[in-house]
C-alpha positions in Angstrom: 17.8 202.8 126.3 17.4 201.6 122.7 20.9 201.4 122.3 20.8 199.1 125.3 18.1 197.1 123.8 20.2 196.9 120.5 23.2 195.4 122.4 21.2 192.7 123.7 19.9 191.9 120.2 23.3 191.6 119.1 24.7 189.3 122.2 22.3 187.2 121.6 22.6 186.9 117.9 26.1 185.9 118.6 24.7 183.3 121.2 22.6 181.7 118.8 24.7 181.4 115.8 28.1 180.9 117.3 27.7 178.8 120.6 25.8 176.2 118.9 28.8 176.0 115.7 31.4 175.6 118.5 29.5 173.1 120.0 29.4 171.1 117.0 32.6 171.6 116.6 33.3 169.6 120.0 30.8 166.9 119.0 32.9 165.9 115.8 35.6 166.0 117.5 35.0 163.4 120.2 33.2 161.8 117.0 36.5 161.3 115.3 38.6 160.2 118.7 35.9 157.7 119.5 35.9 156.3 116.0 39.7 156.5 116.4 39.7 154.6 120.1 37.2 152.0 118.3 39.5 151.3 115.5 41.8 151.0 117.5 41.0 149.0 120.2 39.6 146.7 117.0 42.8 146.5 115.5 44.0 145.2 118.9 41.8 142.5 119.4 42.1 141.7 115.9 45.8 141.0 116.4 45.5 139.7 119.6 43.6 136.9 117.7 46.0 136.8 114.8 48.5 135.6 117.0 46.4 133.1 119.1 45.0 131.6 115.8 46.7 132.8 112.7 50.5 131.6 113.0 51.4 132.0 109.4 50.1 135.4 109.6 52.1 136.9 112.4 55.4 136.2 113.6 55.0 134.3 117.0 57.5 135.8 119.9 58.6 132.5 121.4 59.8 128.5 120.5 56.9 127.9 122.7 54.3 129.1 121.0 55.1 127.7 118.1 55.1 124.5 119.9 51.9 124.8 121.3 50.0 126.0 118.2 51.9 122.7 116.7 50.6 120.5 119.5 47.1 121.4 119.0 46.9 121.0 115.1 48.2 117.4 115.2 45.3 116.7 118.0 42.6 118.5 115.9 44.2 116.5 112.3 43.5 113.0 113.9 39.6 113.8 114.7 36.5 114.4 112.9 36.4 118.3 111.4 32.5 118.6 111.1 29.6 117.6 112.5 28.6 115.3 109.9 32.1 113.6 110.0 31.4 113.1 114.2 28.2 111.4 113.2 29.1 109.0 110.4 32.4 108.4 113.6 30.1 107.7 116.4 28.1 105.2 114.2 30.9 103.4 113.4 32.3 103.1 116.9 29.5 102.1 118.0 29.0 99.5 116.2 32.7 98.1 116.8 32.2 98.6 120.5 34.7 101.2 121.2 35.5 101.8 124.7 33.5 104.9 126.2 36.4 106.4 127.6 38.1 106.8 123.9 34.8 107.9 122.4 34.6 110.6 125.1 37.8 111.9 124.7 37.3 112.2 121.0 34.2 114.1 121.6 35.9 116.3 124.2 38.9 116.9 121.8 36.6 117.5 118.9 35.0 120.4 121.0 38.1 121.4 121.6 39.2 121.8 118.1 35.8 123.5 116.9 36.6 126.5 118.3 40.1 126.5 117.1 40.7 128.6 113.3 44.2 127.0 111.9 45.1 128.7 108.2 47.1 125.6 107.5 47.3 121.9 108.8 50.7 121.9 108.0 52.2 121.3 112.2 55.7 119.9 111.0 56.6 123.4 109.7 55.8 124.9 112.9 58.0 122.3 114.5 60.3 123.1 112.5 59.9 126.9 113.7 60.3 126.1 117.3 63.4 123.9 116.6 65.2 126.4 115.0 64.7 128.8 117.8 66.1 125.7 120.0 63.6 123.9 121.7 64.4 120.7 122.9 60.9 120.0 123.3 60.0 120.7 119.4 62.6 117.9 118.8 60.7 115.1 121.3 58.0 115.8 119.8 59.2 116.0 116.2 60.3 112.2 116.8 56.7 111.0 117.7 55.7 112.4 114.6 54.9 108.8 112.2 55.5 109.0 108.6 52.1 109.0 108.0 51.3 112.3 110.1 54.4 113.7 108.4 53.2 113.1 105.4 49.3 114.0 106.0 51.0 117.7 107.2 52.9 118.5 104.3 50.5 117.0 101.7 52.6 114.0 100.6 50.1 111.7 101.3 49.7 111.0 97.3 53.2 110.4 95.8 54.5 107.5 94.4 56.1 104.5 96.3 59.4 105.4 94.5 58.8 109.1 95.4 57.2 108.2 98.9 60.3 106.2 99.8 62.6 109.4 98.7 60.6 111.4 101.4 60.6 109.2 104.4 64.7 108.8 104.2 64.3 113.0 103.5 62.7 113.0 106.6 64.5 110.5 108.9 67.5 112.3 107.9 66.3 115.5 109.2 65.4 114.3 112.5 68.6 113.4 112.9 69.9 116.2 111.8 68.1 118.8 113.6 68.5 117.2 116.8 71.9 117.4 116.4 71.8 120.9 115.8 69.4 121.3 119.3 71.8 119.4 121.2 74.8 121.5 120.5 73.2 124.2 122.4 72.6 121.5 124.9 69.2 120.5 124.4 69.0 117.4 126.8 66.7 115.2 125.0 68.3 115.8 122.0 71.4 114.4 122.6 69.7 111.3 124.6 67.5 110.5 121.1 70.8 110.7 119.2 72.4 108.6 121.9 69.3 106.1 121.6 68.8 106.2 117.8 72.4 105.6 116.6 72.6 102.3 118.1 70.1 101.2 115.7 70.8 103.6 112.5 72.4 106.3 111.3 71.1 107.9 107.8 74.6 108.3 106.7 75.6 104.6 106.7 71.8 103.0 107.1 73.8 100.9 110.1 74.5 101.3 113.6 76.9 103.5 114.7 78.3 102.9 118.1 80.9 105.4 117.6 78.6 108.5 117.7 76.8 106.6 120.5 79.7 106.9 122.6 80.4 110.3 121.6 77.1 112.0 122.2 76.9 109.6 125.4 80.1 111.1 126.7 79.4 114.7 125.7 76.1 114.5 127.1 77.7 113.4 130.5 79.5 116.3 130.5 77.0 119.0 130.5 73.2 117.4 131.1 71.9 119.1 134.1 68.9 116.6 134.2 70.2 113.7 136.7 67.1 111.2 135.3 69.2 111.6 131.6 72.5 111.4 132.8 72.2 108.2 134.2 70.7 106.9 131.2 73.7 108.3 129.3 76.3 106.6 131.7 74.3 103.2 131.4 74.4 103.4 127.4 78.1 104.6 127.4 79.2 101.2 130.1 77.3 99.3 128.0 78.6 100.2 124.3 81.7 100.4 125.7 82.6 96.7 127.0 82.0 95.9 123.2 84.0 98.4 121.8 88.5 98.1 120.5 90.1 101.0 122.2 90.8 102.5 118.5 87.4 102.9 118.4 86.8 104.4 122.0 89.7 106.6 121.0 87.6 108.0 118.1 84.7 108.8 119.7 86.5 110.8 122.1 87.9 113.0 119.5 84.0 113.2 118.0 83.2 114.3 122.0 85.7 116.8 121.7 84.5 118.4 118.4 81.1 118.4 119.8 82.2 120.1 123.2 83.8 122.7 120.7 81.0 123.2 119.1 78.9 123.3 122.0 81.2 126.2 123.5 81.2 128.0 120.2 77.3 128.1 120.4 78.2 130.5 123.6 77.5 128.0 126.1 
């Protein structure tokens, strides 16, 4: 009987002290994944928001998202970035008599904006981003940039006039020359700006050049898919054309066929 009474003592010595430890053990255990999942799931939304927010941070998956992020800094750059700055605005509209619909578009945009966290107001660079991942919308919107905005994005907005001329030909020549690499993987509105822009200049001469109009014009006609631009190609091309010496016609079709070979080289 008192040996039975001993074993008892014992189990439940072993009970007390070793249950409990294991339990603890469990405890710290789903502690330490919980703290894990936490982390984890915070480093998730923490990227998450790097990517909505924080383009210069991490690498955006698409043309199009560079785009967009591009889009809405140039809307935020032309408002009012504080509160005070929205006051001091709405005085001064008011006083001129703005139209309500502008004010109220302002104030919508600027609540917009607000809850927006850009690391840089630099948009041209993310056009620049999209373009060379071929977006034929980056270049549209590239050419309604103004030299002011351009130079507003980049910080350039206190050179010199000798150094501030230097800049807008730098830049004019890089529209050019980044639509015509979009168009040679046969971005549409890329090859109707060249058509459009090189009747009144090219950077290379600083005149017109009717030759590349005719060109681009007739190598757009032969791929566009859109039927709005290829009739605005075909009108262009009839038009240059009546004023053009067959020499010259003859040229641009060898420029048509360069482009066509590049345009196949692209793997098109």
């Amino acid at each position: 009987m008192k040996k039975f009474a001993l074993a008892i003592s014992i189990l439940a010595l072993v009970v007390f002290y070793f249950i409990p430890k294991e339990h603890s053990e469990i405890e710290k255990f789903r502690d330490k994944n919980d703290s894990e999942n936490a982390v984890s799931k915070d480093l998730k939304r923490k990227e998450k928001s790097t990517i909505e927010t924080d383009i210069g941070v991490s690498e955006l998956a698409s043309a199009e998202e560079y785009l967009f992020e591009a889009k809405e800094i140039r809307r935020c750059s032309a408002i009012p970035k504080t509160q005070d700055e929205l006051d001091k605005w709405m005085s001064k509209v008011n006083e001129v008599g703005e139209p309500y619909e502008y004010i109220e578009e302002v104030l919508s945009r600027f609540e917009r904006c607000s809850q927006f966290n850009f690391i840089s107001d630099d948009f041209v660079e993310l056009l620049f981003k999209a373009i060379e991942l071929g977006s034929d919308n980056a270049v549209a919107e590239l050419w309604a940039v103004s030299d002011r905005e351009y130079f507003q994005s980049k910080g350039l907005d206190e050179l010199s006039r000798e150094d501030t001329i230097k800049q807008r030909v730098k830049f004019n020549k890089l529209k050019y020359r980044l639509s015509e690499s979009v168009a040679l993987t046969g971005g549409e509105q890329s090859i109707l700006r060249l058509v459009k822009e090189y009747q009144n200049y090219d950077p290379d001469t600083g005149n017109p050049n009717y030759l590349k109009v005719i060109a681009y014009a007739d190598f757009g006609l032969k791929i566009v898919e859109d039927n709005d631009i290829y009739l605005k190609l075909d009108f262009i091309k009839h038009r240059i054309n009546q004023n053009m010496e067959f020499q010259d016609i003859e040229q641009a079709q060898m420029l048509t066929e360069k482009l066509l070979n590049k345009f196949g080289e692209n793997g098109n």
